[in-house]
C-alpha positions, 0 to 999 in steps of 0.5 A: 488458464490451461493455455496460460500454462501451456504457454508459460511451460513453452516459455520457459522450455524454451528458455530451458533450450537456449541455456543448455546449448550455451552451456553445452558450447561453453563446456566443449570450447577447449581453444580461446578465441584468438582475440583472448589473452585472457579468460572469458571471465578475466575478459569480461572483468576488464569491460566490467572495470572500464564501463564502471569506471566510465560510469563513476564520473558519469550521472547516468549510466547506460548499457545495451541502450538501458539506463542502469537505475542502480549506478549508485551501489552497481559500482560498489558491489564490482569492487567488492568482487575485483569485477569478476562477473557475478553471472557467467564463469569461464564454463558458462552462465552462473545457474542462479542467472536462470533462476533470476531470469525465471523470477524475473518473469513472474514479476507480474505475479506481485503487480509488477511489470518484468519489463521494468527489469531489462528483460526484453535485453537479457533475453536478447544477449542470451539469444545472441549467445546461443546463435554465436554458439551455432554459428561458431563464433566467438562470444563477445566479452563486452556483450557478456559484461553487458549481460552480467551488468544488467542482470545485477541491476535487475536483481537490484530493482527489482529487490527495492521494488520488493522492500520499499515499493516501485513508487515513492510514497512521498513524492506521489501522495502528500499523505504517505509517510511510512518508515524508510525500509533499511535493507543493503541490497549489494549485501544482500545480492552477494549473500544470495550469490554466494549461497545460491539462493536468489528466489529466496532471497527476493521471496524474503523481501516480500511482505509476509503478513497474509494480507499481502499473499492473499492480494497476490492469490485475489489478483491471479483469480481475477485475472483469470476472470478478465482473460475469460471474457469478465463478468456480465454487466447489468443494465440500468432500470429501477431498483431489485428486492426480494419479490422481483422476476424477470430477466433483470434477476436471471442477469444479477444472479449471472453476475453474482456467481462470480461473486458467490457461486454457492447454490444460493445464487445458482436457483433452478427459478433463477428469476425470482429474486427471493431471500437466498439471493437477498442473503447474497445481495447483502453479503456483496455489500457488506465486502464493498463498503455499501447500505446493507439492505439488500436492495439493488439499487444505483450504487449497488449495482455501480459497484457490480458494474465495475469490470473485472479489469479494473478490480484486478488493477485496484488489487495491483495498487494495494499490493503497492501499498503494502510494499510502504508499510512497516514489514513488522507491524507489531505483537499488538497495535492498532490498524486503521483502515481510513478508506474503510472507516475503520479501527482493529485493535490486533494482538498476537494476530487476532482482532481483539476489538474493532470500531466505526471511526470518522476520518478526515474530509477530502479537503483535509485528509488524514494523513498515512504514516506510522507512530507509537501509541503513549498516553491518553487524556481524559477530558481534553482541552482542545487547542484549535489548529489555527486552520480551523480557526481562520477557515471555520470559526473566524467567519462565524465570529463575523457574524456572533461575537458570542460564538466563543463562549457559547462554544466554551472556548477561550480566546488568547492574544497568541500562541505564546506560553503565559499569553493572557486571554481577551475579550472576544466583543473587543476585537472588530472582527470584520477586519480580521482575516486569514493573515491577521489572525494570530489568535489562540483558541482552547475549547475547555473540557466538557461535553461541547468538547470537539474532542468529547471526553477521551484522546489517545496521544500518538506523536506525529509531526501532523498533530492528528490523535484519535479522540471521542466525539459529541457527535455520535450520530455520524457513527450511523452514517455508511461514509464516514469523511466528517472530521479535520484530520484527526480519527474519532472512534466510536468505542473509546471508553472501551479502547481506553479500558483495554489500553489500560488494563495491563499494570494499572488500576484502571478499571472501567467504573474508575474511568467513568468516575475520573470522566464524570469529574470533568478534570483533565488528566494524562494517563501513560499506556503500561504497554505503548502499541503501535498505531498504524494508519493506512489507505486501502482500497482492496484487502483481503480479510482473514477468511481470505475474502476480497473486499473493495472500497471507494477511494474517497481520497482520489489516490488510486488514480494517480498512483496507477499512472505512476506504476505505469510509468516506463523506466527511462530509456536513452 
């Protein structure tokens, strides 16, 4: 860590040195150039104009062998300033340059890539400055244009990377559907300008919730882990428990202060696995989503075994995600965590109440995205997507034709409104298929109900709902991927008593009541919350603790490739 900062005190000493002989030069030229007719800045103005000009009838804009990804507001934010540069005046750098320059470098610190931002060039033309300068030569306006140019659309990236993430939700992952951030970026540049506060204004386009910022401080942690050579690796054998000795314990403990390096672990008998260590054990499951037994067997110690390296790019990846979703999430709303199986119901910053949920299988994946939260129905009809229909029920209608009624379910000729049901025995079904089922299928209410006996009804255009379940037992079960899409929760009469309890009647003892009446009936939500549905794999808890989860989806893979993606180059 102590040469980290040394080198970070060199790099930016250095950078220091490089500026203040380019502004000392500037302030000592009394004379133009001869090749001036014109100021520094009326120069560089000029092959501001001309480039972007050139660029306006062009698709891809190039500078210093660097494609300009913000040719699309680049042009707009140069003709609001007359072209006049926005990082250099006619008595040198403009000294917001510097301190863009300097949070340019500290991009990684937010799990991004400063090369990603032209600094490899900027640092090259600065060089070039400054070696003019000793030199005596003078400065080449179009190399000082190319130096404002690429800075403004480093400020620029780097500030939609900050808002709305490096990677594109949509076009990575099927299932992210977050609202589209609306900031103006070339107001936003200008406003920093014009008030010289350019870190701050990148500061404020970071996530604020702590959930970010404590991402960020996990990441230098593990980091520093990862420099120093990471954490010991456990070798395979037969499961540890409490009442072991040996080696193997001595190695786990070694492992397990990194984790936790209380004394519990730090035993003087360090290989005798006893009930402090156990307490350890069972700690480290609990923040990795594993069977808290306290045992080290196969899938504990595979979760102990994954190197530092790797934990360190899953908290760049979460930190990604956060960048997608909605900056303000709400006063009050749910929060579902589909990689942890889990519900939060958060109000005012507190969790007020939390649950097991069941989401979708890997071949039907809940979806991520955002709605709002309006009513609820108790004893819900269940109309069957028609994917289940085809993929699930028609081949048990092949075999029983029964199966509908004995499932409470109702067969209609379509899915038209007023469309009369049928008899189920009166269809050949061995020669319906995928393409031929037009069919309508309702399970009525009751307790056979896919849907048990409560939804909670948040629009969205995938038709998935949070809903009861008969199946409680799956509850139980420490991975929870089960459903079609849609969430059961495993409190929903006491989602729905706390839902309602604002400006209605509703008490629990009357919802059991209007339940056990078996009719089915909406209920609008007094205060509609906003639901959130999101995908993390790594996340920091509100006592500022790490935890990591499986990625049961398979996203994480494909969204580091795509954050390790190079800028197009000429």
């Amino acid at each position: 860590m102590r040469e980290k900062q040394k080198y970070s005190k060199t790099r930016a000493a250095f950078l220091f040195f490089l500026w203040s002989l380019f502004i000392i030069f500037l302030h000592q030229t009394t004379t133009r150039p001869v090749w001036a007719t014109e100021t520094l800045s009326e120069a560089i103005a000029t092959h501001l104009r001309t480039g972007i000009g050139s660029a306006d009838r062009q698709k891809r804009f190039v500078c210093q062998s660097e494609i300009i990804c913000g040719i699309s507001v680049i042009p707009r934010f140069y003709h609001q300033r007359g072209f006049k540069p926005a990082w250099i005046t006619d008595k040198g750098f403009f000294p917001q340059a510097k301190v863009l320059i300097a949070a340019i470098e500290e991009a990684n610190r937010e799990g991004l890539n400063p090369e990603d931002y032209h600094l490899f060039k900027i640092k090259a033309l600065l060089a070039e400055a400054v070696d003019r300068q000793l030199k005596k030569i003078p400065h080449s306006p179009k190399d000082m244009a190319d130096f404002d140019l690429l800075l403004t659309d480093a400020f620029l990236i780097y500030c939609s990377h900050l808002l709305a993430g490096r990677v594109n939700p949509e076009t990575i992952h099927t299932g992210w559907f977050i609202s589209t951030h609306d900031a103006h970026l070339v107001d936003i540049l200008q406003a920093a300008l014009d008030s010289n506060q350019i870190k701050e204004a990148l500061n404020k386009l970071k996530p604020s919730h702590p959930g970010y910022t404590g991402l960020g401080r996990m990441l230098i942690h593990y980091r520093r882990i990862v420099k120093n050579g990471g954490w010991p690796h456990l070798v395979s054998g037969s499961s540890l428990k409490k009442g072991d000795q040996g080696e193997r314990v001595e190695e786990l403990r070694k492992r397990l202060l990194f984790f936790d390096d209380s004394k519990s672990v730090a035993e003087e008998n360090d290989q005798v696995f006893d009930e402090q260590l156990e307490e350890v054990v069972r700690s480290f499951q609990k923040k990795h989503g594993l069977k808290k037994d306290g045992i080290v067997g196969p899938k504990t110690r595979a979760a102990l075994n994954v190197p530092a390296k790797v934990r360190a790019r899953q908290i760049e990846l979460n930190m990604e995600r956060w960048r997608w979703i909605p900056r303000n999430l709400g006063q009050r709303y749910i929060l579902v965590n589909i990689a942890d199986f889990k519900l939060s119901l958060i109000e005012n910053g507190e969790t007020v109440m939390d649950m097991r949920v069941v989401v979708g299988r890997t071949y039907r994946r809940t979806p991520v995205f955002s709605s709002k939260m309006k009513y609820l129905v108790l004893n819900p009809f269940w109309n069957v997507p028609m994917s289940i229909a085809v993929k699930d029920i028609l081949p048990k209608l092949r075999e029983n034709h029964n199966y509908l009624s004995l499932q409470n379910m109702t067969l209609y000729a379509n899915w038209q409104n007023g469309a009369p049901p049928i008899d189920p025995g009166s269809i050949d079904w061995s020669k319906v298929n995928r393409r031929s089922f037009r069919y309508k299928l309702v399970q009525k209410p009751g307790p056979q109900n896919a849907l048990g006996r409560l939804k909670f009804m948040f629009p969205n255009k995938f038709s998935v709902y949070l809903h009861d379940t008969p199946s409680k037992e799956l509850f139980q079960k420490n991975i929870r991927s089960f459903s079609s899409g849609c969430i059961r929760a495993e409190k929903p009469v006491e989602l729905a008593v706390y839902l309602l309890k604002d400006g209605s009647n509703w008490t629990r003892e009357k919802i059991m009541a209007a339940i056990n009446h078996g009719k089915n009936r909406s209920i609008g939500i007094p205060r509609p919350l906003n639901v959130h549905l999101l995908y993390w794999t790594a996340w920091v808890d509100k006592a500022g603790e790490i935890h990591f989860r499986d990625d049961i989806y398979d996203r994480d893979r494909p969204l580091d490739k795509a954050l390790q993606e190079r800028p197009p180059r000429v």
